[in-house]
C-alpha positions in Angstrom: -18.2 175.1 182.9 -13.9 174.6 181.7 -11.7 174.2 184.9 -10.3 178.0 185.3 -14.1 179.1 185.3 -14.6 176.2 188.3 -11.5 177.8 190.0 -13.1 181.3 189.2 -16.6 180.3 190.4 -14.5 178.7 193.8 -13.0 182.3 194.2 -15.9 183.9 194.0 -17.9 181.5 196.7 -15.0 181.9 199.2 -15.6 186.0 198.4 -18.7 185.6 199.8 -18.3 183.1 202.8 -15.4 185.9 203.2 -18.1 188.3 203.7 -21.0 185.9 205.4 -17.9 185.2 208.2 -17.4 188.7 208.8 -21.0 189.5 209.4 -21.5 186.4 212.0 -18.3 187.8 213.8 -19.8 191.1 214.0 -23.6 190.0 214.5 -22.8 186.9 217.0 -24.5 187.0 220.2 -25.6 185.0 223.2 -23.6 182.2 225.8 -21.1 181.4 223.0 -20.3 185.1 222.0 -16.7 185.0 222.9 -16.0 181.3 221.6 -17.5 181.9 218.6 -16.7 185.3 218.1 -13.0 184.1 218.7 -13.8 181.2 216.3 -15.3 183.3 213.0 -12.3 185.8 213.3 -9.8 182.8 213.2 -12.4 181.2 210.1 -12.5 184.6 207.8 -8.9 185.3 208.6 -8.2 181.8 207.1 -10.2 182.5 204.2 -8.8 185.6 203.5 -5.7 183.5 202.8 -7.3 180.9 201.0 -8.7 183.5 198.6 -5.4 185.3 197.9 -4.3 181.8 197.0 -6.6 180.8 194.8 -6.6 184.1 192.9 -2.8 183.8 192.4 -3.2 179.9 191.3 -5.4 181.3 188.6 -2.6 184.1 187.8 0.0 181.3 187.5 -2.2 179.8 185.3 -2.7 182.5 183.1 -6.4 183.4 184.0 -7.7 186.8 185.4 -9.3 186.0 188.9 -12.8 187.6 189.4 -11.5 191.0 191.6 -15.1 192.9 192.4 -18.2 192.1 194.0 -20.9 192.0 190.8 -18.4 188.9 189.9 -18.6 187.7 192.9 -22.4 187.7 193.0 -22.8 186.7 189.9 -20.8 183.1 189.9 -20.7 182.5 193.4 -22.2 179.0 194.9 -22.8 180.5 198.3 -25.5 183.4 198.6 -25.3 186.6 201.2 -26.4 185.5 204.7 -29.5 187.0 206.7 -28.8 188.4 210.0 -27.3 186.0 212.4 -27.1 186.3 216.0 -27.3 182.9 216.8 -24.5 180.6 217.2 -26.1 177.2 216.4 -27.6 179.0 213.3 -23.9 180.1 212.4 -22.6 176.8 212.7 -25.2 175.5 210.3 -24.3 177.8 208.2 -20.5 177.3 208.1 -21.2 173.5 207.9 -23.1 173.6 204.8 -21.6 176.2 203.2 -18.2 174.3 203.5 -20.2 170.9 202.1 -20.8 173.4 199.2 -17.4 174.6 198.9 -16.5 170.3 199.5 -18.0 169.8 196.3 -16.3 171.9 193.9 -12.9 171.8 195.5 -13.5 167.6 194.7 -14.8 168.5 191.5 -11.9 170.4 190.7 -9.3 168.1 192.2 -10.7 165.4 189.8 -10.0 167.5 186.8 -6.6 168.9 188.0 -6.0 165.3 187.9 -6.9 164.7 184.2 -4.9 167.3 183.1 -1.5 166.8 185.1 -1.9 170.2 187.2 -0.3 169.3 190.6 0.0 172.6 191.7 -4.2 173.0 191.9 -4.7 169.3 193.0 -1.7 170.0 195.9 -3.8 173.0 196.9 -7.7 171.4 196.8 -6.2 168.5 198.7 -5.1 170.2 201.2 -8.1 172.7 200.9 -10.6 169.0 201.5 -8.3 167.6 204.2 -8.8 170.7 206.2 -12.4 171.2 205.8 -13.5 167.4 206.3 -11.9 167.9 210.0 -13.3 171.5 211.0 -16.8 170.2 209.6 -16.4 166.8 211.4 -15.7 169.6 214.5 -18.0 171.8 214.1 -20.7 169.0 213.5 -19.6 167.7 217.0 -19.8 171.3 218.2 -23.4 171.2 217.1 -23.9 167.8 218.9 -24.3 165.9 215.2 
């Protein structure tokens, strides 16, 4: 896979951890409903901006981002979630599905590298700073 079609496949798997986010907002219930209800809204509104910045990284750099959901399906790294309602089976699931996500934004902050694109290793650099911490958190939340 070239280096816009890892960007492309990143955009895609924050689509669906878009969507995955929204449902565990919705779905959440239990002792920790209002934490983590708080908690995914703050998490897909994040992403929401993560994804918008992606896409326009990929316009900069003359690629069409992927823009509907068979796209999405289709390249995405992270699948559609069952129904959750429960928050330690949430936080699992943000936790790997941001190891996931880890991957390809080091992948693709080795190959901005090679070719001299500071703009996309700026952004996956600061995408991997962030998510080592809230994992590192969220691990702790889940007594890891």
């Amino acid at each position: 896979m070239d280096y816009k079609a890892k960007l492309n496949t990143l955009l895609a798997s924050y689509q669906m951890h878009y969507q995955n986010l929204r449902s565990l907002h919705w779905n959440i219930k239990g002792a920790n409903f209002f934490e983590l209800h708080l908690k995914y809204e703050e998490l897909y509104n994040r992403t929401q901006i993560i994804i918008d910045d992606i896409a326009e990284r990929l316009l900069v750099l003359e690629t069409v981002p992927y823009y509907n959901f068979s796209q999405y399906i289709k390249h995405s790294l992270i699948q559609e979630n069952d129904y959750i309602t429960d928050g330690n089976l949430g936080m699992e699931y943000i936790v790997n599905t941001q190891e996931t996500l880890l991957k390809l934004e080091n992948e693709l902050l080795s190959l901005a590298g090679k070719i001299n694109d500071e703009g996309t290793s700026a952004m996956m650099s600061d995408l991997i700073r962030e998510k080592e911490k809230t994992n590192w958190m969220f691990k702790s939340w889940l007594g890891k």
